[in-house]
C-alpha positions in Angstrom: 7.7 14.9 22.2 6.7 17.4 19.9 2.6 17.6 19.7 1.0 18.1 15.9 -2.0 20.3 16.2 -5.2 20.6 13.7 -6.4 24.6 13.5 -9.8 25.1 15.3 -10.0 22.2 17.6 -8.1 20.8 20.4 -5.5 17.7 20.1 -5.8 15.1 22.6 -2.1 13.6 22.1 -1.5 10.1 23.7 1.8 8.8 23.5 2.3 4.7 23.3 5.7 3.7 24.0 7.4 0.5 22.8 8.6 -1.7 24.9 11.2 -3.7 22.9 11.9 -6.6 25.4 8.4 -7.5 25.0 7.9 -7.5 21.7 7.5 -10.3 20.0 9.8 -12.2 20.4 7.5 -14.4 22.7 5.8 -15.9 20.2 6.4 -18.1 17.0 7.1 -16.5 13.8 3.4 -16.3 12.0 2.9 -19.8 9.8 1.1 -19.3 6.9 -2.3 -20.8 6.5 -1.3 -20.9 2.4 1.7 -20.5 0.3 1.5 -20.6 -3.3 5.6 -20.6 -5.3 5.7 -18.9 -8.3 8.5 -19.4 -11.2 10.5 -16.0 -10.5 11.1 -13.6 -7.1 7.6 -11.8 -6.2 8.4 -8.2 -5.7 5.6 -6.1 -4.8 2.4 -7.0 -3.1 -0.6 -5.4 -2.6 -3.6 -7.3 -0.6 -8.2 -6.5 -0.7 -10.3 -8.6 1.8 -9.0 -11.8 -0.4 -7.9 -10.8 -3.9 -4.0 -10.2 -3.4 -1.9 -9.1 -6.1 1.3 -9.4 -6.8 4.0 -8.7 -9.2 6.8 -11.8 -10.4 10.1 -10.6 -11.5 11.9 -10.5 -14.9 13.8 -13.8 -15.8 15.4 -15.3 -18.6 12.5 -17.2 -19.6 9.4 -14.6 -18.8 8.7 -11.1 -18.4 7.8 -9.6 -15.1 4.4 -9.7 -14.9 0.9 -9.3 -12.6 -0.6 -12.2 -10.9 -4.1 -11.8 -8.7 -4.3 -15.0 -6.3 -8.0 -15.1 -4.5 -6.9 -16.5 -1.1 -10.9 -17.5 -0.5 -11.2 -19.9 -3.6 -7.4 -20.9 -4.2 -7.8 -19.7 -8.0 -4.5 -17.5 -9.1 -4.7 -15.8 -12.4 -1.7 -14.4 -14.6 -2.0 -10.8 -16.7 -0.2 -11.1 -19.6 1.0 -13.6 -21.7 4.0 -15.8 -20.6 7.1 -15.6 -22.4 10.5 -13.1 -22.6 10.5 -9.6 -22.6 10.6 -8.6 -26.0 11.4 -4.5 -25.6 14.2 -4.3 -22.1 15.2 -0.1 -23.3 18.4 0.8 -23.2 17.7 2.8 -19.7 15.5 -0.7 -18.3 12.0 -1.8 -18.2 10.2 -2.9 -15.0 6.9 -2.4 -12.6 6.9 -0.1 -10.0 3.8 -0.4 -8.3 1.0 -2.6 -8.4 -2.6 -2.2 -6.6 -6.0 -4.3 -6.4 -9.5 -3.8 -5.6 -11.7 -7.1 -6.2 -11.3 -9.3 -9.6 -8.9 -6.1 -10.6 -5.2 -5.0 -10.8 -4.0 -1.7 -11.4 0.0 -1.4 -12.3 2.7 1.0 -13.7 5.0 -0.3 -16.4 7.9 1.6 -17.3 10.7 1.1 -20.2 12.7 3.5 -22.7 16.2 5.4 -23.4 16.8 8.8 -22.5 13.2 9.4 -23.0 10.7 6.6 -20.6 7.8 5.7 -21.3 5.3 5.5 -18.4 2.5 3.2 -18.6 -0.9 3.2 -16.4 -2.2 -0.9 -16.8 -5.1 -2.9 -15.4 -6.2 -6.0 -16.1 -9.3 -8.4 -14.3 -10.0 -12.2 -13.7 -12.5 -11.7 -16.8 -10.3 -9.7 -19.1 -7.1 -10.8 -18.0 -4.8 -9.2 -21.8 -3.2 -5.7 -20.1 -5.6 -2.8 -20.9 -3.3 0.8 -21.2 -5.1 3.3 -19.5 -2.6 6.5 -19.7 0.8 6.8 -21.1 3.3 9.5 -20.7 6.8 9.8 -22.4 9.1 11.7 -20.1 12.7 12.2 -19.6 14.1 9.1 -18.0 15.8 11.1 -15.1 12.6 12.1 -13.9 10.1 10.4 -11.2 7.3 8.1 -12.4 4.2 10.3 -13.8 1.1 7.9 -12.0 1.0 6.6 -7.9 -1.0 3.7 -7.3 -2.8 3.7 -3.5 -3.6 1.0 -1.0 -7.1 -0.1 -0.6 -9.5 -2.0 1.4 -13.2 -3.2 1.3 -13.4 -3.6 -2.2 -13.9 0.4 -2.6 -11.5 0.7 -5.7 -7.8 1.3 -6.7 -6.6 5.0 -6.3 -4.3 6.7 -8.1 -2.9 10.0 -9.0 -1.3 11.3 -11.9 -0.2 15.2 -11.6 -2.5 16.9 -9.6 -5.7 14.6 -11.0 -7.0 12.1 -8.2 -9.0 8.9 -9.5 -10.3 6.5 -7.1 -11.1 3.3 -10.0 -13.4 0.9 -9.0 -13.7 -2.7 -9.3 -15.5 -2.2 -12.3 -13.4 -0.3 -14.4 -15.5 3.0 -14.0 -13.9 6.1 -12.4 -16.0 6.2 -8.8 -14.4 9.8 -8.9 -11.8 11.8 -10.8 -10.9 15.5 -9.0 -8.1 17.8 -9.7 -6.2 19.1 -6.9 -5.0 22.3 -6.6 -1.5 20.7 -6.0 0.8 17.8 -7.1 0.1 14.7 -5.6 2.6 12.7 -4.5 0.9 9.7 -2.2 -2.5 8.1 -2.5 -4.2 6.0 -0.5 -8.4 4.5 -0.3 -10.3 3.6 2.5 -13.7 4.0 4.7 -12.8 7.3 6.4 -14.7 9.1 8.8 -16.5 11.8 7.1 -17.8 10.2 4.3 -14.1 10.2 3.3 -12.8 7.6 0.6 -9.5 8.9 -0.3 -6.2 10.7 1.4 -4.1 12.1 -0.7 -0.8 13.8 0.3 -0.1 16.9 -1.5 3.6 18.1 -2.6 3.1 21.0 -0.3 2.8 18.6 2.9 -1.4 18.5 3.1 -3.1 15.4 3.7 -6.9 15.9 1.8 -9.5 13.8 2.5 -12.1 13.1 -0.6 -15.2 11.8 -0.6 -17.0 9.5 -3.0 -18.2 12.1 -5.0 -14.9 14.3 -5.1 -15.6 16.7 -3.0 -13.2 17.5 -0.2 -13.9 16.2 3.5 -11.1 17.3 5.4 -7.5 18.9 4.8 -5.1 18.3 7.4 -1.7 20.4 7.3 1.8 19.0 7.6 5.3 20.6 6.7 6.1 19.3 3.1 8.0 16.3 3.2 6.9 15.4 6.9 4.5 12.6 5.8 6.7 8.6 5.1 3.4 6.8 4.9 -0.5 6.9 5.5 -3.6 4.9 5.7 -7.3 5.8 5.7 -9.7 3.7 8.1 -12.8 4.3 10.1 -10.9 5.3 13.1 -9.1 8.4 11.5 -6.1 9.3 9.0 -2.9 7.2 10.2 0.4 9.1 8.7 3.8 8.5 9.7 5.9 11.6 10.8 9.2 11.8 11.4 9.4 9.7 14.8 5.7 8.6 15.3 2.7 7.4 13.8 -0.4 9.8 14.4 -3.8 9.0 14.2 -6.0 11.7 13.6 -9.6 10.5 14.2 -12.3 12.9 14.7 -12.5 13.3 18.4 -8.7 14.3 18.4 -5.5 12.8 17.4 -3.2 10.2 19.4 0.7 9.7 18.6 2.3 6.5 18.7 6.1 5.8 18.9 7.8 3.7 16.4 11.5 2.5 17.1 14.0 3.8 15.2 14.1 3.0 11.7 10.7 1.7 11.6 8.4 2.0 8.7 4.7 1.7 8.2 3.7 -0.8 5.8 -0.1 -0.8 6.2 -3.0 -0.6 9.1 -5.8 -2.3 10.1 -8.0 -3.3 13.0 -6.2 -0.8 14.9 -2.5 -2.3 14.3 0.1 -0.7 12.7 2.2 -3.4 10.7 5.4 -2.2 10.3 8.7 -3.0 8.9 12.3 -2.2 11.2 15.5 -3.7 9.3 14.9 -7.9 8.4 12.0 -7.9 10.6 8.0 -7.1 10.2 6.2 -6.0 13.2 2.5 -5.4 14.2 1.9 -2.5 17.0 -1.8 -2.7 18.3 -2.6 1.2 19.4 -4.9 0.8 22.1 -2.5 -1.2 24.5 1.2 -0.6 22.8 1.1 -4.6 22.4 4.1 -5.3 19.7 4.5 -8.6 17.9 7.3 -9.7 15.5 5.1 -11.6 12.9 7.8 -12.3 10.3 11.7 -12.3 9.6 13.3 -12.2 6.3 15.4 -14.7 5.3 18.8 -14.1 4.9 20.0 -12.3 1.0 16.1 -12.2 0.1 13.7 -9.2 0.6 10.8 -9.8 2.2 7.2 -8.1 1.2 4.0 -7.3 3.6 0.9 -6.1 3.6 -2.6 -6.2 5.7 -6.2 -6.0 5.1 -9.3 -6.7 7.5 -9.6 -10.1 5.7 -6.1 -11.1 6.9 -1.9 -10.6 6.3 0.0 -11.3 3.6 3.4 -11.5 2.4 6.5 -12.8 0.2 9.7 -13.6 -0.2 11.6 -15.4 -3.3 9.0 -17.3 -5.2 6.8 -18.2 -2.0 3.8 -15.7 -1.4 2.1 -17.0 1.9 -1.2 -15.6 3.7 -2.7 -16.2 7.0 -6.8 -15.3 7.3 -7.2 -12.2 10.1 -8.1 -15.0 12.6 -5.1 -17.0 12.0 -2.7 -14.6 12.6 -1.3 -14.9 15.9 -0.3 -11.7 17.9 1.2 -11.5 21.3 -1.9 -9.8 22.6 
């Protein structure tokens, strides 16, 4: 096993092994405590403490759009006007990534020819018309100009465009904007140890931790290209590696093995949920305790994501949630 070391301290490396007969399989699928079905396939999700957002895609009869359902109070609110898509480009139009923080949504919208453009859109409960917040035209062969982050605890919606980091809060006022001196090519926001808010991954291959005020926390090195996916939480940076998960919390770091072909979709309360072929899975860290929560149905894709305040997911037009109570894990 190959041991990932931060300069000046000492890694503690604790290796959790899978045990796939276990996993489960012992238990039920996880019933949703609500499902709400929407006129057109739900395609990405993105889920903070009870505001979950989502994004419905293109049909004859409506664009694809953004939709914020609050899972507390029941109420479900749609960004953008109903109706066809009036502009489809010659090269397509479409979302590609969608994040919430609160009453607010945070999306990219793309469309063009041989040039794209790129746009940078939020939208709240109160002001639900599409506000643009950046725009780039760019050649249509080349990767999408803005990232949009996971969050949690209401903090804001990150995102990164170039080597700028923004961290957006709820209230449509930049908590902190910091330029890097690299590309950014993942972002993610969260209560880090350190005062840390933000992780972002740097083209280069190292993870820098920002705090509230954009100053830097924390840089942790990795080869470029060697960090799949990350989370920021009290406990430490989570990224995934090529083979493992590693936490790296302040005390030292601890190394957890995925099975083959699995893929971290999100952490919280110290479980990994994770995704390995039709299947999503949640691995709790501190006693290797694996549970098979959901299973997509056959021809559909099926969408998942945690927060403290519970899981939630879709598939087709259904987009279901279960409080963090409700779900039901094998231990």
């Amino acid at each position: 096993m190959q041991t990932f070391r931060t300069p000046g301290r000492s890694t503690l490396v604790i290796a959790f092994v899978i045990a796939l007969v276990a996993a489960g399989g012992a238990l039920a699928l996880q019933r949703p405590g609500r499902t709400i079905v929407r006129n057109g396939s739900v395609r990405l999700v993105a889920l903070n403490q009870a505001s979950f957002a989502f994004m419905i895609a293109r049909s004859k009869a409506d664009c694809d759009h953004i939709e914020l359902w609050n899972t507390d109070t029941k109420d479900i609110w749609r960004f953008g006007k109903p109706g066809p898509c009036t502009n489809l480009g010659s090269t397509g139009t479409g979302i590609s990534a969608v994040g919430v923080s609160r009453n607010r949504a945070l999306w990219i919208r793309y469309t063009g020819g041989n040039f794209r453009d790129w746009q940078l859109m939020t939208a709240t409960t109160t002001q639900k018309s599409p506000k643009q917040l950046r725009f780039v035209e760019q050649d249509v062969d080349l990767p999408s100009p803005f990232l949009i982050g996971d969050s949690t605890s209401g903090l804001g919606v990150p995102y990164a465009a170039g080597k700028e980091v923004v961290l957006l809060g709820a209230n449509g006022v930049a908590v902190f904007k910091a330029i890097d001196p690299a590309n950014i090519v993942r972002v993610t926001a969260g209560k880090g140890p350190g005062g840390a808010v933000v992780a972002a991954l740097r083209e280069t291959g190292e993870v820098v931790l920002y705090r509230a005020n954009g100053t830097v926390s924390k840089v942790y090195p990795y080869a470029a290209g060697a960090v799949k996916a990350m989370a920021l939480t009290p406990g430490g940076l989570v990224v995934q590696l090529p083979g493992a998960v590693q936490i790296q919390a302040p005390a030292g770091s601890k190394v957890v093995n995925l099975p083959a072909g699995g893929t971290m979709i999100d952490y919280a309360e110290g479980r990994i949920l994770y995704k390995l072929g039709s299947e999503v899975h949640s691995f709790k860290v501190a006693n290797a305790s694996d549970t098979l929560l959901l299973k997509s149905q056959p021809g559909r894709v099926l969408f998942a994501t945690q927060d403290t305040h519970g899981l939630g997911w879709a598939q087709g037009p259904k987009v279901s949630f279960a409080c963090g109570g409700c779900v039901k894990y094998a231990a």
